[in-house]
SESEVEX-379620 format. One line per 2 residues: number of its first residue (from 1); their letters; for each residue x, y, z of N, C-alpha, C. Coordinates in steps of 0.05 Angstrom, whole numbers, plus 5000, padded with zeros to 4 digits. Atoms other than C-alpha are relative to their C-alpha. Layout:
NUM	A	X,Y,Z,X,Y,Z,X,Y,Z | ...
***
This chain:
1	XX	5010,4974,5010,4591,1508,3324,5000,5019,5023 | 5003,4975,4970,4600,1574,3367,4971,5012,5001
3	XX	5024,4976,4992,4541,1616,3386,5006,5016,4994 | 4990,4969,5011,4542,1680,3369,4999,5013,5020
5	XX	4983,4975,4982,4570,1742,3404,4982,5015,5009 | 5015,4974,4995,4530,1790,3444,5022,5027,5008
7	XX	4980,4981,4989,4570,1857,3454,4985,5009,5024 | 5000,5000,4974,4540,1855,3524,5001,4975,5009
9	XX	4997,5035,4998,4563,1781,3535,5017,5013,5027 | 4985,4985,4987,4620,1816,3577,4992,5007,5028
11	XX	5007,4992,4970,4589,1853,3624,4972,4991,5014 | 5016,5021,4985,4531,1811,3636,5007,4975,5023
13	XX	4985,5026,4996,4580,1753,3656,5015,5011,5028 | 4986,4987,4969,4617,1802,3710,4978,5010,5016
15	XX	5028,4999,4979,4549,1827,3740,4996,4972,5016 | 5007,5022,4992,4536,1757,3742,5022,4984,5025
17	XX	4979,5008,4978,4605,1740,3784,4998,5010,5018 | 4997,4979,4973,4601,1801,3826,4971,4987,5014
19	XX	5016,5000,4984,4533,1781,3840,4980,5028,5005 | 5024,4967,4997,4490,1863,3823,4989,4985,4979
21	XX	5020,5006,5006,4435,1861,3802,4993,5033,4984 | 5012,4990,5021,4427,1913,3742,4975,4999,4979
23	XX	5027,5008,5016,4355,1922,3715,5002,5005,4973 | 5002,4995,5021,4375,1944,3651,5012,4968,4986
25	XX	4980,5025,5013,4429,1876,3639,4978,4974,5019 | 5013,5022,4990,4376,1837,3677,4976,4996,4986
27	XX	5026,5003,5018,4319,1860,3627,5023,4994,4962 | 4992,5018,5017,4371,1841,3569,5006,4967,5004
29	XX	4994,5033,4991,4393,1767,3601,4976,4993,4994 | 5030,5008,4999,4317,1755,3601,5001,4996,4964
31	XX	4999,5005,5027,4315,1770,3523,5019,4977,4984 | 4974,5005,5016,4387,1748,3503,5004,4976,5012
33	XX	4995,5029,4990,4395,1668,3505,5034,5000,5004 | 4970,4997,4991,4471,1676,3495,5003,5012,5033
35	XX	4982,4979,4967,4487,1724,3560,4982,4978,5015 | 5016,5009,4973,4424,1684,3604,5026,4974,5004
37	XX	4984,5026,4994,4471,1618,3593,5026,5011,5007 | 4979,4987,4980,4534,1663,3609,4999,5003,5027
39	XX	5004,4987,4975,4504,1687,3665,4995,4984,5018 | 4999,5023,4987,4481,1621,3692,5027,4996,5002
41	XX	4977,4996,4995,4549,1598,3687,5018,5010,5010 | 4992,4974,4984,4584,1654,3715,4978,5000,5037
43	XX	5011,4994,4974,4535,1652,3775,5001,4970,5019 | 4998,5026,4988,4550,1576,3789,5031,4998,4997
45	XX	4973,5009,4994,4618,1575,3789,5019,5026,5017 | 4992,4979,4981,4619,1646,3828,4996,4979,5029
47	XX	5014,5022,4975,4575,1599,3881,5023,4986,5013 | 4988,5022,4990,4622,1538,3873,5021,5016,5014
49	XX	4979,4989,4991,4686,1584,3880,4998,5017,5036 | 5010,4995,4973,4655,1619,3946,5008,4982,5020
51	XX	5006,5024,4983,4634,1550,3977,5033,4988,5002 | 4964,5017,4987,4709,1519,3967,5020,5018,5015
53	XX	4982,4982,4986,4740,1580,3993,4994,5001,5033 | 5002,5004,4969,4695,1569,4062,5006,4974,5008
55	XX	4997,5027,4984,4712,1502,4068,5029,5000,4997 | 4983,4991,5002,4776,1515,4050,5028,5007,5028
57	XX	4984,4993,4973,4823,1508,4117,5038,5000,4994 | 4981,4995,5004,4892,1536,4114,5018,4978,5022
59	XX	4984,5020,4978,4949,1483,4156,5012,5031,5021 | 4997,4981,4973,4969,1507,4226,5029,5008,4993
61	XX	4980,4985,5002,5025,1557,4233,5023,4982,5006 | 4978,5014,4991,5075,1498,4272,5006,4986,4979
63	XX	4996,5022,5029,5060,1449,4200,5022,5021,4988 | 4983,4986,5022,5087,1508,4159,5025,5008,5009
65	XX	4972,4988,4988,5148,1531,4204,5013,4962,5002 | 4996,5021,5006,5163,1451,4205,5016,4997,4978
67	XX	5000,5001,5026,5155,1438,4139,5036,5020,4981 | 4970,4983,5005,5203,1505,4128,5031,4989,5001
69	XX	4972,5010,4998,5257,1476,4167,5017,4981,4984 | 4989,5018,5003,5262,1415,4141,5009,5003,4971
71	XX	4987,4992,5033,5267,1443,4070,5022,5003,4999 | 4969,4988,4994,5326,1482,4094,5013,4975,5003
73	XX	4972,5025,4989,5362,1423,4123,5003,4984,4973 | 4991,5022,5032,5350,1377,4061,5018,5020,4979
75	XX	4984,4992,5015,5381,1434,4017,5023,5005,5005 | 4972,5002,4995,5431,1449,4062,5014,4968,5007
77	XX	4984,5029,5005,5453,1371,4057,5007,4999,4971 | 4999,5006,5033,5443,1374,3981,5025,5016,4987
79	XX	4979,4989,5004,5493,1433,3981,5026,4980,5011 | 4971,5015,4988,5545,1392,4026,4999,4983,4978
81	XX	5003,5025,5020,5535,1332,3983,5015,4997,4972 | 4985,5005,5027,5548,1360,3922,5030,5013,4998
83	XX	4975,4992,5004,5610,1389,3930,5015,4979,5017 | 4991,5029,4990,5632,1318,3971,4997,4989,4967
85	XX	5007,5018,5019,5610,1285,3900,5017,5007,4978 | 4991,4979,5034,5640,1339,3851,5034,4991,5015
87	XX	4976,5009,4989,5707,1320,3901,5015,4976,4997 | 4988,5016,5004,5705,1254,3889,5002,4988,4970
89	XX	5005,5007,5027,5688,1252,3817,5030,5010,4997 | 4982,4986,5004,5749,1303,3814,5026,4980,5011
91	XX	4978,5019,4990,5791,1248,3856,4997,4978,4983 | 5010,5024,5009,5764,1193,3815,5015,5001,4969
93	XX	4984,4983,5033,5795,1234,3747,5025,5005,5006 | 4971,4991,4998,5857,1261,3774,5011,4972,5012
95	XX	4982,5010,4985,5882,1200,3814,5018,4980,4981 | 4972,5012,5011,5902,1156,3768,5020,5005,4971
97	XX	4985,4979,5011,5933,1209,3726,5024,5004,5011 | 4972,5001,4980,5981,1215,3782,5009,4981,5001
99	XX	4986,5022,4993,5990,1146,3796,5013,4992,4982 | 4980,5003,5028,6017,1139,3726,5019,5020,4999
101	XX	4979,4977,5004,6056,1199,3727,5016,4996,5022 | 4974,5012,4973,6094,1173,3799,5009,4981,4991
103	XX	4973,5031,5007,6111,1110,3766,5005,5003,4976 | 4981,4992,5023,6127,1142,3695,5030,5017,5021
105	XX	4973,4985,4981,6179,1185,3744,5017,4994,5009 | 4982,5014,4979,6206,1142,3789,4992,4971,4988
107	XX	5004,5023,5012,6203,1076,3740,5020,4985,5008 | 4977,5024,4996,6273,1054,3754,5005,4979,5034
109	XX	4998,5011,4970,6262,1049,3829,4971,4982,5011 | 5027,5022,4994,6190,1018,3823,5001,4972,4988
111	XX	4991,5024,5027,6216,0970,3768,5004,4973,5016 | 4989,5021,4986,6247,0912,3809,4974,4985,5026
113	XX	5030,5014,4985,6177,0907,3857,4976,5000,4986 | 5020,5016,5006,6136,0908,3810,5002,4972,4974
115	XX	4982,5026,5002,6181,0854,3775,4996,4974,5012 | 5012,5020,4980,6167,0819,3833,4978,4986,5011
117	XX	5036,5004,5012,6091,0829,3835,4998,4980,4986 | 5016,5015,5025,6075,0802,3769,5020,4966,4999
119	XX	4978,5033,5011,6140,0740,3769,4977,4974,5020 | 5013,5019,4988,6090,0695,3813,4969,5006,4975
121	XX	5024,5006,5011,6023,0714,3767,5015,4987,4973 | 4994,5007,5024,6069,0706,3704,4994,4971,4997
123	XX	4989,5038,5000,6094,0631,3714,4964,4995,5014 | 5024,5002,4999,6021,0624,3744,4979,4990,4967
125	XX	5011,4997,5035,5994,0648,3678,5003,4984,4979 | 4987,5014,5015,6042,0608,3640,4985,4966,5003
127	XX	4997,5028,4996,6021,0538,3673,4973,5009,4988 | 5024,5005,5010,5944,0558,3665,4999,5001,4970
129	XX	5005,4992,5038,5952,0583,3587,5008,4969,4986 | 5000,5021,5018,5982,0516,3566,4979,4970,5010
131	XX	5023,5010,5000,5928,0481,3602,4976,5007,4989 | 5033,4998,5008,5873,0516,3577,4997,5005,4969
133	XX	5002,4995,5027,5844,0519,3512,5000,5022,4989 | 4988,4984,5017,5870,0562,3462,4976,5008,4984
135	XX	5019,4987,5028,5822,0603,3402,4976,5023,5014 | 5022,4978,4994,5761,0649,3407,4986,4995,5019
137	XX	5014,5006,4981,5724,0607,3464,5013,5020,5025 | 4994,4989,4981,5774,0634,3506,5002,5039,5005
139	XX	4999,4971,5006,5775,0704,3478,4979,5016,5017 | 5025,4986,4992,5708,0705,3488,4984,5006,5033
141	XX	5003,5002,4975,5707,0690,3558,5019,5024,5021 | 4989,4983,4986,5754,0739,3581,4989,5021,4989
143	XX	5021,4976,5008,5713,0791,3536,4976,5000,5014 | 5020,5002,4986,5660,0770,3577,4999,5006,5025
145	XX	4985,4984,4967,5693,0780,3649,4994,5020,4986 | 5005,4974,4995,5713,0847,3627,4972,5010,4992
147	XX	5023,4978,5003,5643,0870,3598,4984,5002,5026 | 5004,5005,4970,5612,0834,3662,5008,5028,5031
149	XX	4981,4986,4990,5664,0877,3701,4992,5027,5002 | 5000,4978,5014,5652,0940,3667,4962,5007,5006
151	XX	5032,4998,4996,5571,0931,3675,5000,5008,5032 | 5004,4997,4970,5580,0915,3754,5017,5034,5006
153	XX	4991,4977,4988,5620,0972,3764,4987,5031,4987 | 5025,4980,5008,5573,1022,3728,4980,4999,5012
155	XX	5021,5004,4986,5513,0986,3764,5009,5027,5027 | 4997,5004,4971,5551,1002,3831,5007,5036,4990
157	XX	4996,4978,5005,5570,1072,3804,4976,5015,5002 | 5022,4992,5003,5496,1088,3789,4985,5000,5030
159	XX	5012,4995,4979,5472,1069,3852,5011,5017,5028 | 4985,4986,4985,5530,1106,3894,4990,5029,4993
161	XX	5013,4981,5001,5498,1170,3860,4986,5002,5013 | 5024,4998,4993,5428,1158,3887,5010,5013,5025
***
């Protein structure tokens, strides 16, 4: 439930902050229960606000010129940083865009080494596939590498941000 309104609630309550002493708003507070409990209020938290303002010690001039610098320097790293980051994200997108587009280009002259590459994993491949078991066990195991794969290199992505 509210109290009710005095239309000198107001300026009872700022006498009471400033701290004058008005005999006319000091012979209403006396009457008027609303404004006296304003005015209490208002005169204890003028008090408190006073008292924390003298105890109140500002840090020494060398903390704050400190402090300054070091702000500066961390932002000026945060600038270098990110345009090192936005560089490599940008290398990280474009590169192997290119590397496919040098060996879509020049296919006939890469052809024969990487021919050569893969003819030792093939026959490799070949001996392990008819040793190993055939069906969804194995499906699932190489779906499992790559998700594995695909997790670690996100992990390691996430933490190269930080």
């Amino acid at each position: 439930m509210n109290a009710p309104d005095c239309p000198l609630e107001e300026r009872v309550a700022e006498a009471a902050r400033r701290g004058d002493r008005d005999p006319q708003l000091d012979a209403h507070r006396r009457d008027c229960a609303v404004c006296a409990d304003r005015a209490l209020v208002e005169a204890h938290l003028a008090a408190s606000a006073a008292a924390a303002l003298l105890e109140a010690t500002p840090p020494d001039a060398g903390s704050l010129w400190w402090r300054a610098q070091f702000r500066a320097r961390v932002q000026d790293a945060e600038r270098a940083a990110w345009a090192i980051h936005a560089f490599e994200r940008l290398t990280w997108g474009i590169g192997p865009l290119v590397a496919a587009g040098v060996l879509f280009w020049r296919w006939e002259a890469v052809r024969p080494a990487v021919g050569r590459f893969f003819a030792g994993w093939r026959e490799s491949a070949v001996a392990a596939a008819s040793s190993a078991p055939q069906g969804p066990v194995s499906q699932l195991v190489v779906i499992g590498a790559l998700g594995l794969f695909v997790v670690l290199f996100g992990v390691y992505s996430a933490w190269t941000e930080e």
